[in-house]
C-alpha positions in Angstrom: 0.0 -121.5 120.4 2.6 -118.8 118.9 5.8 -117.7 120.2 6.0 -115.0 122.4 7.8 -111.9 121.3 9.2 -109.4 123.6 10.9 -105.9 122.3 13.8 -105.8 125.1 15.2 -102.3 123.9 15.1 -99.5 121.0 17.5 -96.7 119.9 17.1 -93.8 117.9 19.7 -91.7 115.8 18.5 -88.6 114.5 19.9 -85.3 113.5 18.1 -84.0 116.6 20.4 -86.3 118.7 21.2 -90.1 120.0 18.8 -91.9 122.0 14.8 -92.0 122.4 15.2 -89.6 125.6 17.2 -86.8 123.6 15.0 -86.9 120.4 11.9 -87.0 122.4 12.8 -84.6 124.9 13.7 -82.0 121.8 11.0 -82.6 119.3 8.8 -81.5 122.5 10.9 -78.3 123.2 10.2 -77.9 119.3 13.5 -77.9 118.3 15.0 -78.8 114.9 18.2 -81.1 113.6 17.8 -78.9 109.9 21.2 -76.7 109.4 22.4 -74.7 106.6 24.9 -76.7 105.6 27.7 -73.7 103.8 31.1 -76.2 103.5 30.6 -77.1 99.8 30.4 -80.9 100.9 27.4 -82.2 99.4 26.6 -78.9 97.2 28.3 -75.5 95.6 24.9 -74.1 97.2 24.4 -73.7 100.7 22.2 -76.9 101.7 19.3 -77.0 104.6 20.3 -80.8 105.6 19.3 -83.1 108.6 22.5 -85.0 109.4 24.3 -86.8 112.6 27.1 -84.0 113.1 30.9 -85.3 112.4 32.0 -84.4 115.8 29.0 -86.5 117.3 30.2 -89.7 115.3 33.7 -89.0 116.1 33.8 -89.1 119.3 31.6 -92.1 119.8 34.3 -93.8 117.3 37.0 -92.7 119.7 35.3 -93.5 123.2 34.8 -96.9 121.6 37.9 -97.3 119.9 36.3 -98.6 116.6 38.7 -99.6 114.0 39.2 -97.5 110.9 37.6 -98.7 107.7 33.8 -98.3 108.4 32.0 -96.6 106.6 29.3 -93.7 108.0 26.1 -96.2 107.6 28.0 -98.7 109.2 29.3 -97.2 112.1 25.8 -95.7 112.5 24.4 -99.2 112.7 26.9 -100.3 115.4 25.8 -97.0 117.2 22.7 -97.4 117.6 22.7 -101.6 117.8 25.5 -100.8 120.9 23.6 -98.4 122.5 20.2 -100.7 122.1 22.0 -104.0 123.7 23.0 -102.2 126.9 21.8 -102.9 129.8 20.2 -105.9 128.4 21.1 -109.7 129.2 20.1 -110.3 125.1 22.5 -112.8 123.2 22.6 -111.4 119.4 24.6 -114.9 118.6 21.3 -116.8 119.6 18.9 -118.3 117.0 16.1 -116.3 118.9 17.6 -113.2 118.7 16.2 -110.6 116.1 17.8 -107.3 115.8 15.5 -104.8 113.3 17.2 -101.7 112.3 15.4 -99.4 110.2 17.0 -96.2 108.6 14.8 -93.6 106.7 18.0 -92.7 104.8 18.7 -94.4 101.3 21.4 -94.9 99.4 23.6 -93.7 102.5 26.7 -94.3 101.7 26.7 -92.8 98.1 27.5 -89.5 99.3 31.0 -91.6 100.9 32.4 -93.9 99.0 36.0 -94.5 99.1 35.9 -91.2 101.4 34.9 -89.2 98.5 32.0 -86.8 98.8 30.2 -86.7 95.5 28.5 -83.1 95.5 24.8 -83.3 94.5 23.7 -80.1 92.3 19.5 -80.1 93.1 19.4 -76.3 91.4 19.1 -76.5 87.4 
Protein backbone atom coordinates (compact mmCIF):
# COMPACT_ATOMS: atom_id res chain seq x y z
CA UNK A 1 0.00 0.00 0.00
CA UNK A 2 1.45 3.73 -0.66
CA UNK A 3 2.05 6.47 1.74
CA UNK A 4 -0.47 8.75 2.50
CA UNK A 5 0.06 12.31 1.61
CA UNK A 6 -1.70 15.12 3.22
CA UNK A 7 -1.23 19.04 1.91
CA UNK A 8 -1.41 20.68 5.69
CA UNK A 9 -1.19 24.35 4.30
CA UNK A 10 -0.51 26.71 1.10
CA UNK A 11 0.55 30.40 0.61
CA UNK A 12 0.43 32.59 -2.14
CA UNK A 13 2.46 35.86 -3.04
CA UNK A 14 1.33 37.82 -5.71
CA UNK A 15 1.44 41.28 -6.88
CA UNK A 16 -2.29 41.37 -6.07
CA UNK A 17 -1.28 40.66 -2.34
CA UNK A 18 -0.05 37.93 0.39
CA UNK A 19 -2.11 35.02 1.12
CA UNK A 20 -4.77 32.76 -0.77
CA UNK A 21 -7.72 34.93 0.98
CA UNK A 22 -6.39 38.36 -0.41
CA UNK A 23 -5.51 37.18 -3.94
CA UNK A 24 -8.65 35.29 -4.16
CA UNK A 25 -10.81 37.77 -2.68
CA UNK A 26 -9.29 40.49 -5.41
CA UNK A 27 -9.04 38.53 -8.63
CA UNK A 28 -12.95 38.15 -7.92
CA UNK A 29 -13.48 41.95 -7.28
CA UNK A 30 -11.48 42.00 -10.71
CA UNK A 31 -8.79 43.83 -9.67
CA UNK A 32 -5.23 43.98 -10.96
CA UNK A 33 -1.41 43.87 -9.24
CA UNK A 34 -0.13 45.62 -13.02
CA UNK A 35 1.34 49.28 -12.25
CA UNK A 36 3.15 51.68 -14.40
CA UNK A 37 6.18 51.39 -13.05
CA UNK A 38 7.77 55.46 -13.81
CA UNK A 39 11.14 55.30 -11.26
CA UNK A 40 13.71 54.39 -13.97
CA UNK A 41 14.49 51.04 -11.82
CA UNK A 42 14.15 48.38 -14.21
CA UNK A 43 13.81 50.74 -17.46
CA UNK A 44 14.43 54.51 -18.87
CA UNK A 45 10.77 53.76 -20.14
CA UNK A 46 7.88 53.71 -18.00
CA UNK A 47 7.20 49.84 -17.40
CA UNK A 48 3.59 48.08 -16.76
CA UNK A 49 5.07 45.46 -14.17
CA UNK A 50 3.39 42.93 -11.65
CA UNK A 51 5.64 43.07 -8.53
CA UNK A 52 5.38 42.54 -4.51
CA UNK A 53 5.49 46.40 -3.57
CA UNK A 54 8.88 47.40 -1.46
CA UNK A 55 6.88 48.77 1.35
CA UNK A 56 4.93 45.30 1.49
CA UNK A 57 8.36 43.39 1.93
CA UNK A 58 9.69 45.92 4.20
CA UNK A 59 7.57 45.76 6.65
CA UNK A 60 7.18 42.05 6.91
CA UNK A 61 11.22 42.16 7.19
CA UNK A 62 10.82 44.52 10.04
CA UNK A 63 7.77 42.89 11.94
CA UNK A 64 10.01 39.83 11.73
CA UNK A 65 13.24 41.20 12.39
CA UNK A 66 14.98 39.30 9.57
CA UNK A 67 18.62 39.82 9.29
CA UNK A 68 20.12 41.97 6.50
CA UNK A 69 21.78 40.09 3.66
CA UNK A 70 18.83 38.31 1.87
CA UNK A 71 18.18 38.78 -1.06
CA UNK A 72 14.41 39.62 -2.60
CA UNK A 73 13.79 35.85 -3.83
CA UNK A 74 14.96 34.78 -0.62
CA UNK A 75 13.15 36.71 1.69
CA UNK A 76 10.09 35.98 -0.54
CA UNK A 77 10.58 32.25 0.11
CA UNK A 78 10.78 32.69 3.93
CA UNK A 79 7.50 34.81 3.47
CA UNK A 80 5.47 32.71 2.13
CA UNK A 81 7.15 29.28 3.79
CA UNK A 82 6.45 31.34 7.35
CA UNK A 83 3.21 32.26 6.60
CA UNK A 84 2.34 28.54 5.17
CA UNK A 85 3.72 26.75 8.60
CA UNK A 86 1.42 28.73 10.86
CA UNK A 87 -0.85 27.40 12.60
CA UNK A 88 0.29 24.08 11.74
CA UNK A 89 1.94 21.37 14.17
CA UNK A 90 4.32 20.42 10.80
CA UNK A 91 8.09 19.74 11.66
CA UNK A 92 10.16 21.01 8.49
CA UNK A 93 13.38 19.22 10.30
CA UNK A 94 11.53 15.78 9.80
CA UNK A 95 12.45 13.23 7.05
CA UNK A 96 8.57 13.35 6.10
CA UNK A 97 8.33 16.76 5.69
CA UNK A 98 8.16 18.18 2.06
CA UNK A 99 7.90 21.80 1.54
CA UNK A 100 7.09 22.68 -2.49
CA UNK A 101 7.53 26.23 -3.45
CA UNK A 102 6.85 27.21 -6.79
CA UNK A 103 7.56 30.78 -8.25
CA UNK A 104 6.38 31.74 -11.86
CA UNK A 105 9.22 34.29 -11.73
CA UNK A 106 12.73 33.36 -13.38
CA UNK A 107 15.94 34.46 -13.03
CA UNK A 108 14.60 36.63 -9.93
CA UNK A 109 17.31 37.84 -8.48
CA UNK A 110 19.08 39.17 -11.71
CA UNK A 111 17.40 42.34 -11.55
CA UNK A 112 19.35 42.53 -7.68
CA UNK A 113 22.45 41.41 -7.45
CA UNK A 114 24.76 42.90 -5.09
CA UNK A 115 21.83 45.57 -4.61
CA UNK A 116 22.33 46.69 -8.08
CA UNK A 117 19.33 47.09 -10.40
CA UNK A 118 20.37 46.25 -13.84
CA UNK A 119 17.89 48.28 -16.15
CA UNK A 120 16.39 46.07 -18.86
CA UNK A 121 15.79 48.18 -22.29
CA UNK A 122 12.73 45.82 -24.04
CA UNK A 123 12.19 48.92 -26.78
CA UNK A 124 14.76 48.74 -29.82
Amino acid sequence: MGKRIDIISDHVISALGCGLEENLNKLLNTQSGITIHTDGKYSENNLPLGSVSDEVLSQWIKDNELPAGYTRFELLCILSISEALKGTEVDIASKDTLLVLSTTKGNIDLINMAGMYHKLDLWY
